[in-house]
C-alpha atoms as a printed R data frame, in Angstrom:
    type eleno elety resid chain resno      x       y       z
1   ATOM     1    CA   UNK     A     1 95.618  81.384 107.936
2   ATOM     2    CA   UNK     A     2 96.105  84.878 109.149
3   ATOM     3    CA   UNK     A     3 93.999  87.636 110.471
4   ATOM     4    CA   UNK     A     4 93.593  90.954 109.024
5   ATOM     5    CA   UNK     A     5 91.953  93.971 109.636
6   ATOM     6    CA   UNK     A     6 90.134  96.967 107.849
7   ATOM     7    CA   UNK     A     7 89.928 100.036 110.110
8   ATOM     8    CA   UNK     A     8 91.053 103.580 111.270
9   ATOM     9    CA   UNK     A     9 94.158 104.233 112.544
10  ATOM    10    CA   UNK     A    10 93.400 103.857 116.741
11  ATOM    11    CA   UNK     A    11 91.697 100.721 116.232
12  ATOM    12    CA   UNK     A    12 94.879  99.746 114.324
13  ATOM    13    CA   UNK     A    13 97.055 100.581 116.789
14  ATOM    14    CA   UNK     A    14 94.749  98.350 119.419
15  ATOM    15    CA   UNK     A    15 94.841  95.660 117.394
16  ATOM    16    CA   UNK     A    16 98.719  95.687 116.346
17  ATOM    17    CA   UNK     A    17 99.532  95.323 120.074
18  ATOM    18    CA   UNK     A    18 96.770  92.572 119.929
19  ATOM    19    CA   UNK     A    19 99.151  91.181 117.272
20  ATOM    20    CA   UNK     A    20 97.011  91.656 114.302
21  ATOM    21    CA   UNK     A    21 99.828  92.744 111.765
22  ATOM    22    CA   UNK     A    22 97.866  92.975 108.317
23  ATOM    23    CA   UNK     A    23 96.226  96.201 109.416
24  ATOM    24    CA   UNK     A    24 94.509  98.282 106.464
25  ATOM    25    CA   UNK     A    25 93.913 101.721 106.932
26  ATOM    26    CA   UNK     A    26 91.632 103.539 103.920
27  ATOM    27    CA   UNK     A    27 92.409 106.961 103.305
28  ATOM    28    CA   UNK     A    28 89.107 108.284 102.585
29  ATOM    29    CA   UNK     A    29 87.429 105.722 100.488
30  ATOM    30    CA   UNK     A    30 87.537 102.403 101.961
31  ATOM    31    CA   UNK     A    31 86.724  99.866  98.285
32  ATOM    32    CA   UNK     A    32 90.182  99.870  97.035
33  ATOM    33    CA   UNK     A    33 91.606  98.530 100.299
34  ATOM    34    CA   UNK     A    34 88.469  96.189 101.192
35  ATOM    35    CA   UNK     A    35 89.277  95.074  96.988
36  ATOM    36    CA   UNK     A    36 92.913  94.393  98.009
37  ATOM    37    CA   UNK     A    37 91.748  92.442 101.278
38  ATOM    38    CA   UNK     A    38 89.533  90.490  99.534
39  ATOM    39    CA   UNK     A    39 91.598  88.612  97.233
40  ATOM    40    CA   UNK     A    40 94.138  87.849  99.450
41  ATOM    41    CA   UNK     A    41 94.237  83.889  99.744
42  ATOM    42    CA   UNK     A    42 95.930  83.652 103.289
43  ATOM    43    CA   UNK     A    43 93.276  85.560 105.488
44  ATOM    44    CA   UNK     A    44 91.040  83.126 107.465
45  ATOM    45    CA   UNK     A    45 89.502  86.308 109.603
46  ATOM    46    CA   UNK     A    46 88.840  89.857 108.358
47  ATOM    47    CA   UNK     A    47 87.887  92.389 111.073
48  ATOM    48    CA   UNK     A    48 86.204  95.515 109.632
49  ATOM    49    CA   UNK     A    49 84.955  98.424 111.774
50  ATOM    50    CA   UNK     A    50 80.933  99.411 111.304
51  ATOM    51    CA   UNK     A    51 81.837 102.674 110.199
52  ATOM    52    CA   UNK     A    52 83.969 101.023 106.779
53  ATOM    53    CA   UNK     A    53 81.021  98.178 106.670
54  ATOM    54    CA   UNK     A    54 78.583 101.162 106.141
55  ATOM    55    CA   UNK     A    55 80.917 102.032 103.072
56  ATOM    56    CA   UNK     A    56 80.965  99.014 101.750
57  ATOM    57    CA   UNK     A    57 78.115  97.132 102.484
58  ATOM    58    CA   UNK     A    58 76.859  96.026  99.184
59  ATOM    59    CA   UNK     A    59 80.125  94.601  98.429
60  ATOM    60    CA   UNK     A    60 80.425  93.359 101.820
61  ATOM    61    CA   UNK     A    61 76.989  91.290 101.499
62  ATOM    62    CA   UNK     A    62 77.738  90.205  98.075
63  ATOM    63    CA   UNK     A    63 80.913  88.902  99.176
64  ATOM    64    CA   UNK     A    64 79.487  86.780 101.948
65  ATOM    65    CA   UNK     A    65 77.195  85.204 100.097
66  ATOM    66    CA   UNK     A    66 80.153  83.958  97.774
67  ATOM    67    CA   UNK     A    67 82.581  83.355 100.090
68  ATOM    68    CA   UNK     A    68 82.867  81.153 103.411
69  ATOM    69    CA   UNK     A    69 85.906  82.004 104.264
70  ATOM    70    CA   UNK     A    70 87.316  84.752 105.377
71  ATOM    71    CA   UNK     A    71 85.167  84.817 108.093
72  ATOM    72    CA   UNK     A    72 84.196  88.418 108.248
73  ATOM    73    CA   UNK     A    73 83.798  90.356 111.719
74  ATOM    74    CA   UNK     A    74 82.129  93.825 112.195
75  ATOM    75    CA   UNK     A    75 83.639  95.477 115.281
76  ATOM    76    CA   UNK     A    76 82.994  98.799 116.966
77  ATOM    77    CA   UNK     A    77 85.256 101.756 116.555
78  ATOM    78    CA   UNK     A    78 86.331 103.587 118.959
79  ATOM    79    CA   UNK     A    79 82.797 105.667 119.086
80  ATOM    80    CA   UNK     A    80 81.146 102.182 120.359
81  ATOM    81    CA   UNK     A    81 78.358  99.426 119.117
82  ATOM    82    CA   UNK     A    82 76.313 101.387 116.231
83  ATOM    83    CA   UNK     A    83 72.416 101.037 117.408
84  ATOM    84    CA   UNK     A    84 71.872  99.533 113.974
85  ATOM    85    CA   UNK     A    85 74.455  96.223 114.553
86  ATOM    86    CA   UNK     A    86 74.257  92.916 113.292
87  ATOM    87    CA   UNK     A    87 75.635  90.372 114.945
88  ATOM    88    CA   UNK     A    88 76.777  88.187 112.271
89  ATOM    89    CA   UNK     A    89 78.886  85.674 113.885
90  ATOM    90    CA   UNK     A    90 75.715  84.675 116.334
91  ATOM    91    CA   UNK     A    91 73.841  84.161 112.846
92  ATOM    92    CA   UNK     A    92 77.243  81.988 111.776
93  ATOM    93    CA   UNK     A    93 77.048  80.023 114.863
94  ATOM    94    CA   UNK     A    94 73.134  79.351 114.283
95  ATOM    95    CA   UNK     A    95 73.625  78.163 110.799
96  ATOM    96    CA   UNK     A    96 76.375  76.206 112.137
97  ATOM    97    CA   UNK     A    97 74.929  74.406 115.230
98  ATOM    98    CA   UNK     A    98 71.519  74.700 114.997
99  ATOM    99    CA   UNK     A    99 71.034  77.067 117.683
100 ATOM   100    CA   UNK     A   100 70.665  80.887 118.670
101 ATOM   101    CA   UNK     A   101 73.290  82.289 120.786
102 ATOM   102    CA   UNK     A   102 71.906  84.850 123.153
103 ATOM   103    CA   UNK     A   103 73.982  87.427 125.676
């Protein structure tokens, strides 16, 4: 399985040196990448920055519910944590084990 990302161009250039190679970059209007993303078989971990999730976030949700895997990560930008966040992989990790994850 392979990781992938959905973001802007710095955080792709963060993440390539993290080495993260499927890096997708919208221009403009994020849906036809995050459609390309999403059928892609081989991806066990999607990253997406908050500022994409906000574009897509009906699809986003939809496609959660559906789907188990990819495991899909929000991460900051490089403006920071939106005040708005949820942290979905503590809510994984509940479902999972049984209990909440704190920081």
């Amino acid at each position: 399985m392979k990781l992938a990302v959905l973001c802007d161009k710095d955080t792709a250039v963060g993440l390539r040196l993290a080495g993260i190679q499927d890096a997708y970059i919208p221009d403009g209007d994020a849906w036809d990448m995050w459609n390309q993303l999403a059928e892609k078989d081989d991806v066990g971990i999607i990253f997406i920055t908050e500022s994409i999730v906000e574009q897509i976030s009906r699809a986003l949700n939809d496609y959660r519910l559906r789907h188990a895997i990819p495991i899909i990560i929000e991460i900051p930008d490089k403006n920071g944590r939106r005040k708005d966040h949820v942290d979905y992989v503590s809510k994984l990790i509940k479902k999972a084990v049984g209990v909440e994850v704190s920081k």
